[in-house]
Kinemage of the C-alpha trace (Angstrom):
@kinemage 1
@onewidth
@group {chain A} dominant
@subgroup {mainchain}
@vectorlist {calphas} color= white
{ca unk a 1} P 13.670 29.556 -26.190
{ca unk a 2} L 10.688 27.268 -26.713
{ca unk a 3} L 11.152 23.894 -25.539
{ca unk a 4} L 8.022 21.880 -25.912
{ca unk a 5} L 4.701 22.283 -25.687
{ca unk a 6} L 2.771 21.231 -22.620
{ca unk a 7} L 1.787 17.141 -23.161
{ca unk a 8} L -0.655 15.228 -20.629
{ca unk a 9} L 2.641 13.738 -19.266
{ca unk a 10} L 4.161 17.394 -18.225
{ca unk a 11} L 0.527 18.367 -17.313
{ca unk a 12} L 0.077 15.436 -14.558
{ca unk a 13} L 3.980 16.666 -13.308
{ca unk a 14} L 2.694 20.321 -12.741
{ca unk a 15} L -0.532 19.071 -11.216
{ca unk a 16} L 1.789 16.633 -8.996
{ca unk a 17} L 3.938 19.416 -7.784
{ca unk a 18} L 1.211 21.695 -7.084
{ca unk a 19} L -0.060 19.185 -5.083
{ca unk a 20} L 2.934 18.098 -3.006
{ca unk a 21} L 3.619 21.991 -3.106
{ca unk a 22} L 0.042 22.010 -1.257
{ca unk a 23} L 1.150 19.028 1.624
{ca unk a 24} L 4.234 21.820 1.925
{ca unk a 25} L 2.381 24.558 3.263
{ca unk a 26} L -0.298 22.218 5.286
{ca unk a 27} L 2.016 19.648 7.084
{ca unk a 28} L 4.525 23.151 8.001
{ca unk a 29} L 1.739 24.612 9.058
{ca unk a 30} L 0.553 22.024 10.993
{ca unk a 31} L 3.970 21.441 12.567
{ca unk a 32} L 3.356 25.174 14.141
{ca unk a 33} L -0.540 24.361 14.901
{ca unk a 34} L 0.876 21.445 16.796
{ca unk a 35} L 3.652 23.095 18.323
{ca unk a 36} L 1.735 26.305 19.597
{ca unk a 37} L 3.434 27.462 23.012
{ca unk a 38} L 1.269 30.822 23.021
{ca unk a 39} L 2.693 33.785 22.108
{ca unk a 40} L 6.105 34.184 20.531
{ca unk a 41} L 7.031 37.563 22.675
{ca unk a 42} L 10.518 37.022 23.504
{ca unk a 43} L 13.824 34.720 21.891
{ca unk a 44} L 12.878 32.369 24.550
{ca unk a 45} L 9.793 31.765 23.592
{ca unk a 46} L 11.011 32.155 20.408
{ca unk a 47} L 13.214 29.042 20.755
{ca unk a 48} L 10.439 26.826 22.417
{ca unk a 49} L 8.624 27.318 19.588
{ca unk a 50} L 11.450 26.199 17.173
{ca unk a 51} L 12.322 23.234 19.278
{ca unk a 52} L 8.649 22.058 19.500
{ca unk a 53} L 8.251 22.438 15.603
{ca unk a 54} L 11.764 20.312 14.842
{ca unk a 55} L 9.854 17.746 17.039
{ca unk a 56} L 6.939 17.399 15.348
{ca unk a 57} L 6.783 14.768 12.152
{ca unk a 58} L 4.405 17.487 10.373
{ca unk a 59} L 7.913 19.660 9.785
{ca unk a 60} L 9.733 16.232 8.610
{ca unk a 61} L 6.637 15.578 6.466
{ca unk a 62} L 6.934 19.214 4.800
{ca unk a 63} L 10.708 18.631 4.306
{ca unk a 64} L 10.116 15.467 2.484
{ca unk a 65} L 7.699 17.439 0.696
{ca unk a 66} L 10.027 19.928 -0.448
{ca unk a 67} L 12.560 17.549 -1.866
{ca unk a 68} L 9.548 15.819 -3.624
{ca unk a 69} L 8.288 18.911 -5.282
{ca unk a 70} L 11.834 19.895 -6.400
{ca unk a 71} L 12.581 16.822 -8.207
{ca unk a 72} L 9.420 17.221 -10.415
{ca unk a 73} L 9.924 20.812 -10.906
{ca unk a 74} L 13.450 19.786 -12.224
{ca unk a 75} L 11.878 17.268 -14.339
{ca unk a 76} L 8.840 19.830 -15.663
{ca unk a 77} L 11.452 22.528 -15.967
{ca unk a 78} L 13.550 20.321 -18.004
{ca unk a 79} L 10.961 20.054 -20.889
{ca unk a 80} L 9.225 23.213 -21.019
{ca unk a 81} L 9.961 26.777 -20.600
{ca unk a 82} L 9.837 28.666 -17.284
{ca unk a 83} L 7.543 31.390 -18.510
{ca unk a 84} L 4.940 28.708 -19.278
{ca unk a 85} L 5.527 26.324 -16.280
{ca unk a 86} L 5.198 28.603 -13.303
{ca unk a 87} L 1.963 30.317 -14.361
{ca unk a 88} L 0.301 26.704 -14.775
{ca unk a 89} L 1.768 25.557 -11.241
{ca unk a 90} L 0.116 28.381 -10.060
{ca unk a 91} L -2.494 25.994 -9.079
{ca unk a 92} L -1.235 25.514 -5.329
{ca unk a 93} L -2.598 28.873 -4.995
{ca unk a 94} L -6.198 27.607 -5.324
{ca unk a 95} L -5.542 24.420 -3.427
{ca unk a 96} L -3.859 26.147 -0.680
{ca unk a 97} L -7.029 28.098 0.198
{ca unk a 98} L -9.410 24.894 -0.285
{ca unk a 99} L -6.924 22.589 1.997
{ca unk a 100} L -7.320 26.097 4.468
{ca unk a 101} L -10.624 25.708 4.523
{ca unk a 102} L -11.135 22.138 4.396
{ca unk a 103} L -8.605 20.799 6.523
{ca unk a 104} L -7.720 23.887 9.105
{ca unk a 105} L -11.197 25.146 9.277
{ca unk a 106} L -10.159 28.492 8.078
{ca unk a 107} L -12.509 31.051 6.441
{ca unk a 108} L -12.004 32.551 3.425
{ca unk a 109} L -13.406 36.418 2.288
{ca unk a 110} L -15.981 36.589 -0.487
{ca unk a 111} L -12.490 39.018 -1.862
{ca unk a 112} L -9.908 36.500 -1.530
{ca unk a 113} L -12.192 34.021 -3.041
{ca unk a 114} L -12.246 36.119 -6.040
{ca unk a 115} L -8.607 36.926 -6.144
{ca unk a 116} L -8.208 32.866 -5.972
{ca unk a 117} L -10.669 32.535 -9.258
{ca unk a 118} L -8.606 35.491 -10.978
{ca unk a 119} L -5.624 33.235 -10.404
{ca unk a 120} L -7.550 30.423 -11.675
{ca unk a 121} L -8.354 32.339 -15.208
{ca unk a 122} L -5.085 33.691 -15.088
{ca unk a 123} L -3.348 29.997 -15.706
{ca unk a 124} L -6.245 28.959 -17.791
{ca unk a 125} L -5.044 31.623 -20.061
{ca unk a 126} L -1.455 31.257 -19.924
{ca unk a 127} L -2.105 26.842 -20.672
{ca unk a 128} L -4.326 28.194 -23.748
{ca unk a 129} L -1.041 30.582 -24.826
{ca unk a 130} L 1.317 28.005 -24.541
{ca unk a 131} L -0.893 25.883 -26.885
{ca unk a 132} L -1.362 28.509 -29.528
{ca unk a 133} L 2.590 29.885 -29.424
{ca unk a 134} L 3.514 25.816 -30.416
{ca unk a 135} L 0.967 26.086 -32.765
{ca unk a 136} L 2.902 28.692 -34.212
{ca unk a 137} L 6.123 27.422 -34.413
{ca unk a 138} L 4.917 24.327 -36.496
């Protein structure tokens, strides 16, 4: 079942959720940065960890996050078609790695870097289907 095609409006939706998606994985992430007690070896330590990262306003932040991005998904999911949608929100998976790297000071491997712009062509190539299938249908 074909709902709609993708319109600017549903684009800047996806492009919002994959960007509150993104604030997900950093602020949980930092909630564990910031909550590092060493080594997790043990359910003790185990526990101090989970206590510190319920503490921290990073988690909250995330959580907020989460509720955020699942209102807009409802929203995008309610005018387009799954198959379409999740392919073009794929796009957290390139911000991810540039927050990483930006933000965290990761690194990132010449390999994973291409795996990130295979990702890249890959939802390039699903928007451009989506465009010619409601071409189609016209």
């Amino acid at each position: 079942m074909f709902k709609k095609k993708v319109t600017f409006k549903i684009l800047l939706l996806l492009i919002a959720s994959d960007i509150f998606e993104t604030a997900v994985h950093f602020f949980f992430k930092k909630s564990t940065l910031q909550a590092s007690c060493g080594q997790v070896t043990d359910l003790a330590s185990a526990a101090v960890l989970l206590k510190a990262v319920f503490l921290s306003p990073f988690l909250w932040a995330g959580l907020l996050m989460v509720v955020t991005v699942f209102v807009l998904w409802s929203l995008v999911l309610s005018k387009i078609d799954l198959s379409v949608a999740v392919p073009i929100a794929s796009f957290s998976y390139i911000l991810v790695p540039v927050v990483s790297v930006v933000f965290l000071h990761e690194r990132i491997s010449a390999l994973r870097g291409l795996g990130v712009f295979f990702v890249l062509v890959g939802v390039i190539l699903v928007s451009l289907s989506s465009k010619e299938k409601a071409g189609q249908i016209k």
